[in-house]
N, C-alpha and C positions, 0 to 999 in steps of 0.2 A: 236773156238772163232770167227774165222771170217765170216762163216754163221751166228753165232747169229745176229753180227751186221748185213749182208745186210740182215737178215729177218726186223730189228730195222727198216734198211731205206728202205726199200719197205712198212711194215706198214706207216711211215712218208708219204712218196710219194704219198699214197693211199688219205689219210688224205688230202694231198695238193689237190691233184683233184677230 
C-alpha cells in the first residue's frame, strides 16, 4: 500500500514541475 501512494505522490510532484 505504501508504494502505491509514493508512486500517487511522485506522479503529483511530476505534475507540479
Amino acid at each position: 500500500m505504501l508504494a502505491a501512494m509514493e508512486l500517487v505522490l511522485c506522479v503529483l510532484w511530476l505534475l507540479v514541475v
